[in-house]
C-alpha positions in Angstrom: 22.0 23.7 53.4 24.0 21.2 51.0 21.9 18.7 51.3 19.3 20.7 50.1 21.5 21.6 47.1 22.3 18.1 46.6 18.1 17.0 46.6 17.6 20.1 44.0 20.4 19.2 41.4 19.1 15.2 41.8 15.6 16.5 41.0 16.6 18.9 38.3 18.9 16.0 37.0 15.5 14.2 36.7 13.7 16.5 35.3 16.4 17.1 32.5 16.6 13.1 31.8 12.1 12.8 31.8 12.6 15.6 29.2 14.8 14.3 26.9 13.4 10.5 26.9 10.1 12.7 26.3 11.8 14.1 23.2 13.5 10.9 21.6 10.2 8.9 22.3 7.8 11.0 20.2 10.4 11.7 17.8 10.9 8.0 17.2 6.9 7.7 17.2 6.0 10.4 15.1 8.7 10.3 13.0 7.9 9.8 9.1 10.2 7.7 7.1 8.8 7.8 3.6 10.1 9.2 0.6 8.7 10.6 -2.0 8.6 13.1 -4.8 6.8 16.2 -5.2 4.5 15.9 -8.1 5.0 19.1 -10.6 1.8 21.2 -10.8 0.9 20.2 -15.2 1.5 16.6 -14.5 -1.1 14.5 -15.6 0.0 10.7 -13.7 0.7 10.4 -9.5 1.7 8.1 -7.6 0.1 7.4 -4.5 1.0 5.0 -1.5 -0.9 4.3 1.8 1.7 4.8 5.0 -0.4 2.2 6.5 -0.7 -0.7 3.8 1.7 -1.4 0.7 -0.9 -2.5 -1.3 -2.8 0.5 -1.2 -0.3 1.7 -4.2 -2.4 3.6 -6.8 -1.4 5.6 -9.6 -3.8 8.5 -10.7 -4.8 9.9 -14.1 -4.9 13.4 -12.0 -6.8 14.7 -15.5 -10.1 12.3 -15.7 -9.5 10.6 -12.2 -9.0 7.7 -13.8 -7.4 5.2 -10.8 -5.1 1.7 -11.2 -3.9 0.0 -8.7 -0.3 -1.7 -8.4 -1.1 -6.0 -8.5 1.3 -8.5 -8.7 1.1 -11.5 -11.6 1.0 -15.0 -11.6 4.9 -14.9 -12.5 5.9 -12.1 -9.9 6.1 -9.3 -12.0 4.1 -5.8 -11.2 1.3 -3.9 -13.1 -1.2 -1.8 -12.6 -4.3 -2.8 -13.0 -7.5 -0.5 -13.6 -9.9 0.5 -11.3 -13.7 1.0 -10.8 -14.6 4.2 -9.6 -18.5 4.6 -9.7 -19.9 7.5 -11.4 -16.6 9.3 -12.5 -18.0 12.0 -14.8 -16.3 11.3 -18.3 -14.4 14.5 -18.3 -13.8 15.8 -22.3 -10.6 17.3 -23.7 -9.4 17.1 -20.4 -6.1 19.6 -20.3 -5.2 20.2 -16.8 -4.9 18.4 -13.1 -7.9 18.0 -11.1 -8.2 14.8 -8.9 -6.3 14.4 -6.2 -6.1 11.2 -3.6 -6.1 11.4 0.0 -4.6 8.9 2.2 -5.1 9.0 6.1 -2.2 7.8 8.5 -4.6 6.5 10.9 -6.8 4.0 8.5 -6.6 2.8 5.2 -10.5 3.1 5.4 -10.1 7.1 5.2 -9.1 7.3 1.4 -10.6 9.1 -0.8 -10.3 10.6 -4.4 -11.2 13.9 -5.2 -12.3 16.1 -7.8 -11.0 19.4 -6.8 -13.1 21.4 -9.3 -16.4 19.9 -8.2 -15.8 18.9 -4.5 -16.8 15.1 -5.7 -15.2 12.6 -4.2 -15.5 9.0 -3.6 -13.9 6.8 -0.3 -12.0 3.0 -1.3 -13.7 1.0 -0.4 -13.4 -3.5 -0.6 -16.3 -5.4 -1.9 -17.0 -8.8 -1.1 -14.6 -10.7 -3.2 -11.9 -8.0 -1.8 -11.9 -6.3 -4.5 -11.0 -2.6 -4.4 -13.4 -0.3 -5.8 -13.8 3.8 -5.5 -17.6 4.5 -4.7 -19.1 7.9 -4.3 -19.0 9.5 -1.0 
């Protein structure tokens, strides 16, 4: 009869241990570490990051959809450099926010900026001198 005490605490003990390394390993995997802000509903500029690829940093005119991406200069320093994004409707007067970018945690290839009153929207995409461009989805 103790023995079969002893076998069920062992196995319970296992149990208990397969658990908890269960818990700290998708904790550790699925864990997010970034940092960021949330944007206030009237402003007109975001920021936007890919978890997957630093370069991916863009920063949005969330009025006209109007994109830049963050580049480095010949002497090291940052800027922003504009963006093509094929067909963007020239949008007049514009007085509130109404693009919005997506960026996927699984590929950088599943990008895409939206216009939210439309449904528009246009995927990144890299041309053949690896340049960046937004095309219409």
């Amino acid at each position: 009869m103790i023995e079969y005490f002893i076998r069920k605490d062992i196995s319970m003990k296992k149990i208990i241990l397969t658990v908890a390394i269960c818990i700290l390993f998708s904790h550790g995997l699925f864990a997010e570490n970034n940092e960021s802000t949330t944007t206030p509903q009237d402003a007109r500029y975001e920021i936007v990051q890919s978890q997957l690829i630093a370069r991916n940093t863009f920063r949005l005119d969330r009025f006209t959809g109007n994109v830049a991406q963050l580049v480095s200069t010949n002497n090291d320093k940052m800027t922003w450099e504009e963006m093509i994004v094929r067909n963007l409707p020239k949008i007049e007067r514009p007085t509130k926010a109404r693009f919005q970018i997506f960026t996927s945690g699984l590929a950088a290839r599943f990008t895409f900026l939206i216009d939210t009153e439309t449904g528009n929207t246009w995927v990144l995409t890299q041309t053949f001198g690896n340049i960046l461009i937004w095309d219409p989805f």
